[in-house]
N, C-alpha and C positions, 0 to 999 in steps of 0.2 A: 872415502867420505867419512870425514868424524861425525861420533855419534851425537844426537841432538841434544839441547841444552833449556833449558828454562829455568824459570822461578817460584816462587812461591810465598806469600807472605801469611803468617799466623800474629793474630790479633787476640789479645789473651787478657782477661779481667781471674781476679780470685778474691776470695775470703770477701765479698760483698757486703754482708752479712745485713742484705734488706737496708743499705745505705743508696735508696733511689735518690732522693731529696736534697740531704745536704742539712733535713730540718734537727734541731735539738729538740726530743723533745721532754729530755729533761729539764732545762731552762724554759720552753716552750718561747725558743728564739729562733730563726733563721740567721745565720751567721752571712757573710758577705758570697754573693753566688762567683765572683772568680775567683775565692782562693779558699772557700768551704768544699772539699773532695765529697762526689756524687757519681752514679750511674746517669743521673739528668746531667749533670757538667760534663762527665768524660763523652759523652753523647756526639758533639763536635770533633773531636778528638779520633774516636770513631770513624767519625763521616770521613774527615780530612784525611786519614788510613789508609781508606778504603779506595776515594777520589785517585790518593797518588798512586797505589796499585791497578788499577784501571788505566790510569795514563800510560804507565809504563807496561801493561799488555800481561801483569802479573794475576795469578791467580791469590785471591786473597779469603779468606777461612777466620771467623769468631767463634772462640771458645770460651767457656767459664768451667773454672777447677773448684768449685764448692765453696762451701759457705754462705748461699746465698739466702737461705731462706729464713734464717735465724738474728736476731743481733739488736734489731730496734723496737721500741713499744708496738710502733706500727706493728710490726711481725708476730707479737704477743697477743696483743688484740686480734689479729686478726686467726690465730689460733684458738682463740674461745669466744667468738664473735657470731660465729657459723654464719659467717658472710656467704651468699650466696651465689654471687658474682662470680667473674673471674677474679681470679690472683692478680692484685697488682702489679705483682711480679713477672708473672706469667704475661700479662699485658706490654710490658715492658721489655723483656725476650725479644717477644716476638716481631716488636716493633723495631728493635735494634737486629735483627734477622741472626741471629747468634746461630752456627749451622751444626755443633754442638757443648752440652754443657756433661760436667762429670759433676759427682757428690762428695760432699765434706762429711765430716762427724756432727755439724751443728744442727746439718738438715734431714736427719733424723731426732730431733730434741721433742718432735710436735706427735711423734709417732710415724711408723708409716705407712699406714692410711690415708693420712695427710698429705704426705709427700707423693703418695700414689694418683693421688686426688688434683694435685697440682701438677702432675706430669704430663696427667690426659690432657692439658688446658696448653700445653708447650707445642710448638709448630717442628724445634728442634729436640732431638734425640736426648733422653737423660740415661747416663751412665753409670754404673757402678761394677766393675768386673770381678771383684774380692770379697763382696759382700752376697751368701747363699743362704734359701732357705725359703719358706713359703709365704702368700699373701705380698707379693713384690711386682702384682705386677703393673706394665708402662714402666719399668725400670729394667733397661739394657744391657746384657753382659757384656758386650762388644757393637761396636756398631762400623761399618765397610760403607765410603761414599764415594760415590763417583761424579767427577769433577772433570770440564774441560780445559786442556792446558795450552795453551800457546805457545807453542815450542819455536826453535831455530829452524827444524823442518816442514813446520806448518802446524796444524791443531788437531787432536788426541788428547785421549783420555788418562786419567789418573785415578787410580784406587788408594782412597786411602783410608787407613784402619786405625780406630778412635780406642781406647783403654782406660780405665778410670780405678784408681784405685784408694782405700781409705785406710787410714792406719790402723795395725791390727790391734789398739787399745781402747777403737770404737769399741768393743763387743765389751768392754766393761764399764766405759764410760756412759755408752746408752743401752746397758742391759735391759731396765724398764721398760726403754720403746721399741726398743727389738723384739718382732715375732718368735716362739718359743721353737727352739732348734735354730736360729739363725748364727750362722760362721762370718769371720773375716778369715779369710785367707792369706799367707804369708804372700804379700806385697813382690817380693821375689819371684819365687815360685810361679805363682800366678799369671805375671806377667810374660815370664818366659813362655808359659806354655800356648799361652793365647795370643803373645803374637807370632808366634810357627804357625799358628790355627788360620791366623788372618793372612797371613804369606802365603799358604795353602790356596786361600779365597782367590789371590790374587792382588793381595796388596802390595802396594809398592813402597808405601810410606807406613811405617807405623808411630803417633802421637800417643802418651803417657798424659793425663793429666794426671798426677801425682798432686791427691791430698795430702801431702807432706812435705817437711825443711829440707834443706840442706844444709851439713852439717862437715865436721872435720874428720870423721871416722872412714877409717878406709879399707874397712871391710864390708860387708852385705849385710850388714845388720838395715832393718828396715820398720824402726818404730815411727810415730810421728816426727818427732823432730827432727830427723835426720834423713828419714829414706829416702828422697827424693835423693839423693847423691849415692845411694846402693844400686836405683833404678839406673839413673846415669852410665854407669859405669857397663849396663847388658849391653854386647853389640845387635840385638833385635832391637834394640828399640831407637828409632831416629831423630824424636822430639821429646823432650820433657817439661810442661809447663810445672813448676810446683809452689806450694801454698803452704797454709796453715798456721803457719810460724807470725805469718803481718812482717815477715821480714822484706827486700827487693833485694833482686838479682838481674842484670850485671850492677854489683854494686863492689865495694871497696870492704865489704864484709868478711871478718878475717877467715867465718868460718864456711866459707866457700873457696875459699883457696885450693881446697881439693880435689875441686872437678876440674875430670878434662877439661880444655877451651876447646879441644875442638866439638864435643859435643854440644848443641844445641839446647841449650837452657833459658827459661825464665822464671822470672818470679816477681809480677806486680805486686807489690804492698798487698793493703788492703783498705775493704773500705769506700773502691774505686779511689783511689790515691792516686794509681797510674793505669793504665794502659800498656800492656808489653807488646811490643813488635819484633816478632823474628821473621828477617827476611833470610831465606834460605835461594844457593845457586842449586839445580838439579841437574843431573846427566845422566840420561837414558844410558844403560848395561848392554851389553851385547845380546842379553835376555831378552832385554823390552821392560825389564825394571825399571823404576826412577829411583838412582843413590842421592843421599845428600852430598855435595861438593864441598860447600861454603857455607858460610853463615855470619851476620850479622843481627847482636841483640840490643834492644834496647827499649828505654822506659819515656814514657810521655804524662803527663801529668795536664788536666783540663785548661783551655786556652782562654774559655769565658765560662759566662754565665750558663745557667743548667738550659735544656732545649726543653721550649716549653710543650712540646708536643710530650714530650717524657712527665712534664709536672701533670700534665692536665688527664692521663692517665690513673694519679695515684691521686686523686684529689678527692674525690667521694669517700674512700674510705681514712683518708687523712684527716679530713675534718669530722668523722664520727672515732677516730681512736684520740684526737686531741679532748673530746668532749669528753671520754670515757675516762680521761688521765687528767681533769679538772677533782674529782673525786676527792673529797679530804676521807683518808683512814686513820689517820692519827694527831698526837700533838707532841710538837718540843718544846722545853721552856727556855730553852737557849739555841744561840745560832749554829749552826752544824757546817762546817765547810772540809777540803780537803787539801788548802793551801802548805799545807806542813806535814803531813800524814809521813814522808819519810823522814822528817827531824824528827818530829815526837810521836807519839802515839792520838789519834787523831777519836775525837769521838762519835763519828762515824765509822769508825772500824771497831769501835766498843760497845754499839748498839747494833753492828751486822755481826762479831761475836756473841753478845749476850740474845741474839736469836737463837742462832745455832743451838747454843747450850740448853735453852730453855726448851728446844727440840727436840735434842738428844735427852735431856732427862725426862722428860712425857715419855719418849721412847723403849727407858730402859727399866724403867720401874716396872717392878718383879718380877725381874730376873737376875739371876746369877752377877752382875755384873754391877749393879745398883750403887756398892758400896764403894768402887773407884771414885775418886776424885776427877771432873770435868773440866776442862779445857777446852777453850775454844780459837778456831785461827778466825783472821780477817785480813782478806787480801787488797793487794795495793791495785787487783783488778779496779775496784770497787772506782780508784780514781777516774778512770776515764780515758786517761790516758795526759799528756800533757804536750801537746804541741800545737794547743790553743787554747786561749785564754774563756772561749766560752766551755770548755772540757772539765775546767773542775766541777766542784758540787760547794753549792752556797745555800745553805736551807736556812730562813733567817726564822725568829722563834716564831710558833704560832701553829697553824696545822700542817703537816704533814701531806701532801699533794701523791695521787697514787704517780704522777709523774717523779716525785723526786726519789719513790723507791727503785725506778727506772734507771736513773742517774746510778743511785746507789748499785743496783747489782744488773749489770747489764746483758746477763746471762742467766738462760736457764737451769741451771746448777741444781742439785737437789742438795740437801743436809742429807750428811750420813755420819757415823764415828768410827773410830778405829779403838784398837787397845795398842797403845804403847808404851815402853819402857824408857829409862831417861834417857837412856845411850841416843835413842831413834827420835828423842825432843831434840837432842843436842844436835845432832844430823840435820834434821828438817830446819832448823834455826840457822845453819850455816851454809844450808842452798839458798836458805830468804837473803842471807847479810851477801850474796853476792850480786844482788842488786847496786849496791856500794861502791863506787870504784875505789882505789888504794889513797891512802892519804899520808902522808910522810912530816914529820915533824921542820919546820923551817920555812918550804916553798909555799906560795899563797898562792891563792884561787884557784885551788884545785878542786874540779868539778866532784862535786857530791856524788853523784851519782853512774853509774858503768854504763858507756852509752850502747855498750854489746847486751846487756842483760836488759829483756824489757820489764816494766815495772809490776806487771803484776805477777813477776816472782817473787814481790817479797810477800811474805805472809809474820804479821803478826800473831803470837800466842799468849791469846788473853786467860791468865790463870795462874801463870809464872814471873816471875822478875829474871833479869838477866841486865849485861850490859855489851853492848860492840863493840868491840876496838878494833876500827879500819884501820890503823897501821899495824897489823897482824894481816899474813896471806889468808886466803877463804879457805875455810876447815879449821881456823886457830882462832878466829873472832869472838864466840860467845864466850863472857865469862861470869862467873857469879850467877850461875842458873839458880834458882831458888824456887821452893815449893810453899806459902803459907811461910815463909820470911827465913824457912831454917836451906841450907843445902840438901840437893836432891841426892836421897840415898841410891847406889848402883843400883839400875835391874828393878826399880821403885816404877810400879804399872800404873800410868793412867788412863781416862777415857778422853779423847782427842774428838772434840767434834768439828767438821771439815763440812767440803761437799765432796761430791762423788767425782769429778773429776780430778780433783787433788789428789784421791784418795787413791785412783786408780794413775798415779804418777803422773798428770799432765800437771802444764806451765811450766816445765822445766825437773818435775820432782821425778824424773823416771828412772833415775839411774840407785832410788832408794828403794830397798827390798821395805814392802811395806807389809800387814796382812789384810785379810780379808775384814771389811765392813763387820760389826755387831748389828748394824740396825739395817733395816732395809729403806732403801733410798725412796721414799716416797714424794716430800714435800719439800717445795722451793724453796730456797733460800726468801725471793720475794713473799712466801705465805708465811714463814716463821716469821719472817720483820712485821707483816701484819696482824698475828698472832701474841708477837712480840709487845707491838704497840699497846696492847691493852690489857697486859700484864701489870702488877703490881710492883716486878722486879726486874722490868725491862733497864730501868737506869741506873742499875748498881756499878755498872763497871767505866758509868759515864765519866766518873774524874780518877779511875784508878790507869796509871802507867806502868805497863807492865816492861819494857824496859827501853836504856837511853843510852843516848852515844858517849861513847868513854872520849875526854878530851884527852887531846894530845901535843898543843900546843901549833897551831896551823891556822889556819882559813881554805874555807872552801865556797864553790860558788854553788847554786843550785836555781833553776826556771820555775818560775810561780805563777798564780793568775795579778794580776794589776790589783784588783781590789782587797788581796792580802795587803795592801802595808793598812790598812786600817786595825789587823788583828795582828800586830806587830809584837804589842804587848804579851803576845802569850811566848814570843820566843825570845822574850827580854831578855835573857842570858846568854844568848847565841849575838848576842848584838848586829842585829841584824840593818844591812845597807844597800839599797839601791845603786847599781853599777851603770845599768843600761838597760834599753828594751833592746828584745831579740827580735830577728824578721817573723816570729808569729806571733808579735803583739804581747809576749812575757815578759815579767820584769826578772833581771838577772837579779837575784840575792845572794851578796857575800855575806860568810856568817865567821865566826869564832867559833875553831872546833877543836 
């Protein structure tokens, strides 16, 4: 008699980031409900999952791999709101019957108190198994469920054991909201040992939600970007959902080419962008284990409009955080957008610079370090992202909306500074310029931009001049770095003011030896721009460009919002032309470069 057989499907959302809605509410628009990405749109998508596993007699399981509590005003508000309610979110879970969730780095941003606070309010299990220390609790090392299966021999049970891990550069990234003594633990390590612990229990399956990328490194190294493909490779472990990155997996992504195929991998976007579906074959051991046999993965993306039973949940406090972001804190005397922020130097990343710095130096006055010359980055975070045309930022002159600092920095970031020398200028400017893709003298329309690199690695460094030349490989692009107009002497120290995620190597900066913070991370990026605002010398760096792309005799193409060709004149030398719209509503711009 062969041994029995079944199935299994996993239903997987990640990097959320409190995107219930689908609302903008930096624009303070609703974008169109079938092709605006939501936890209310993917909602359907869900159902329909779930339906076809049921028909076919499969067991089927909803997880979320973090990120979910952090990302939209909604989430901000509702962390110093002291809403009294339940969590929108929490509402929402529960309502989509999610049977477990694992933790990002984001959702500790609020503290976790917070996060504790919102667990108790969750019907399914919240995980974090790498993350120790006190004041944690309703947050799970591991969690073991038991599930009925419908086998080839009839119906029995299944154990299966849940793991959740966070990269171990949370602990610098959210020093501040971390309880004093709290660990991340090596992602490896950890895992190994806790799922022998769960196999112990009796599990027969063990899931990874892996807060972390996948990557082309093919050793066990295990930072954010990459672990998820160190986890991969343990033979304990059977499932891997992983995140972080807002990349998707099964995708044509070069830098997933390193995982087995036969292991069992997802990775929905984010955002609720997709839905992952791993349907898995199983075959009971001679033990009475369940192996994986087989495995098919794949992505789903919303089929309609958002389920209004999902809208009509977050709606009370949607309409008290829209009213709360009607709020004027400031004024510009001119228009502020982000349709060119990678051609030129955008004045919006010159007024999220000239926070920074006006932060760092309240910061630093008297002390030892005072006399360094400041620096500040500005990230292409800041744009939104560009794969829809209500995603840029269009601040027309006038006041200032606590919404449109929303737009501007969509994360809770803190300012902090570094000390560094030119060499580690020159470094950090040639991980930004590989946002770039290559550009070769001769051929036209060659895309502006690498569509492997996402954008908010590039960072701007407002304080310096320099120039790019994309027909040079990355690591040979900056040249003509200058400090105050003369060349930057070797070894010449300055004070770099950032936020503390950059600073602790994330969006890509982790492979640079950086040092430790001068200042302590205290204050948003959103309260220095408010800060900022009504400064004296918030608009000094408003018309300064700190630096520009070297031509080299080409064209290239680059996606914009539709309402840039009205600000066409400002890239009057790029000669810029209208090609086509793209299927997200962008206009294709060829430019002379």
């Amino acid at each position: 008699m062969s041994n029995p057989t079944s199935s299994l499907r996993i239903l997987a959302t990640t990097d959320l980031h409190m995107n219930i809605t689908g609302f903008n509410y930096a624009t303070n628009t609703t974008g169109p409900r079938s092709t605006t990405p939501s936890l209310a749109g993917l909602a359907p998508q869900i159902a329909k999952a779930r339906a076809e596993a049921e028909a076919d007699d499969r067991l089927c399981l909803l997880v979320d791999n973090g990120d979910f509590l952090q990302g939209t005003p909604l989430a901000d508000w509702l962390s110093i709101s002291h809403h009294q309610n339940t969590h929108p979110l929490a509402l929402v879970f529960n309502a989509l019957r999610y049977d477990a969730i694992g933790l990002g780095n984001h959702d500790l941003d609020y503290r976790i108190d917070y996060l504790s606070k919102f667990a108790a309010q969750l019907t399914a299990p919240l995980i974090c198994t790498n993350l120790t220390g006190t004041g944690m609790s309703n947050l799970l090392s591991a969690h073991i469920m038991t599930r009925e299966l419908k086998t080839s021999g009839g119906t029995q049970d299944i154990k299966i054991g849940i793991l959740s891990v966070l990269p171990p550069e949370t602990v610098i990234w959210n020093v501040e909201e971390l309880p004093e003594g709290a660990q991340i633990d090596d992602p490896v390590t950890c895992i190994t040992q806790n799922a022998k612990h769960l196999r112990e229990q009796g599990a027969d399956l063990v899931i990874v939600l892996a807060h972390m990328g996948l990557g082309e490194q093919d050793d066990q190294t295990s930072i954010g970007d990459w672990g998820a493909t160190a986890l991969a490779q343990l033979a304990c472990v059977d499932v891997i959902v992983a995140g972080h990155t807002h990349y998707r997996h099964p995708s044509d992504w070069p830098a997933a080419r390193s995982l087995d195929p036969s292991v069992p991998v997802i990775m929905p976007g984010s955002s609720a962008s997709h839905l992952g579906v791993l349907d898995l074959e199983l075959k009971q051991q001679s033990s009475g284990q369940w192996r994986v046999e087989n495995h098919v993965a794949s992505l789903r993306s919303q089929i309609n409009g958002g389920e209004p039973k999902i809208l009509s949940l977050t709606a009370p406090a949607h309409q008290a955080a829209c009213a709360y972001l009607k709020e004027s804190i400031g004024h510009t005397p001119e228009r502020l957008h982000s349709y060119f922020a990678l051609l030129r130097p955008s004045k919006i990343m010159a007024l999220t610079a000239r926070a920074k710095a006006i932060a760092v130096q309240q910061a630093i006055q008297g002390t030892d370090v005072e006399h360094l010359p400041i620096l500040a980055t500005a990230t292409a975070r800041s744009l939104r992202g560009s794969d829809s045309a209500s995603n840029f930022i269009d601040i027309p002159a006038g006041p200032i909306l606590r919404r449109h600092l929303a737009g501007i920095v969509p994360f809770t970031n803190k300012v902090c500074a570094l000390i560094l020398s030119s060499d580690k200028l020159r470094e950090w400017l040639e991980q930004s310029a590989s946002a770039y893709g290559p550009q070769s003298r001769g051929p036209r329309h060659q895309p502006l931009l690498n569509p492997e690199v996402p954008m908010f690695v590039f960072d701007a460094i407002f304080g310096l001049s320099y120039v790019f030349d994309l027909s040079k490989p990355v690591g040979e692009r900056v040249s003509d770095l200058r400090y105050d107009g003369l060349p930057i002497a070797n070894k010449q120290r300055f004070i770099l003011a950032t936020n503390h995620f950059r600073a602790a190597g994330g969006g890509g900066y982790n492979k640079m030896t950086l040092p430790a913070p001068v200042t302590k991370c205290t204050t948003t990026i959103t309260e220095a721009l408010e800060i900022a605002l009504h400064s004296d010398t918030c608009l000094e760096w408003m018309d300064y460009s700190p630096w520009r792309l070297k031509r080299i005799g080409t064209t290239a193409t680059f996606d914009t919002g539709p309402a840039a060709h009205s600000c066409f004149g400002e890239i009057a030398t790029f000669a810029p032309k209208v090609l086509k719209k793209t299927g997200f509503g962008l206009d294709r711009i060829e430019i002379e470069l």
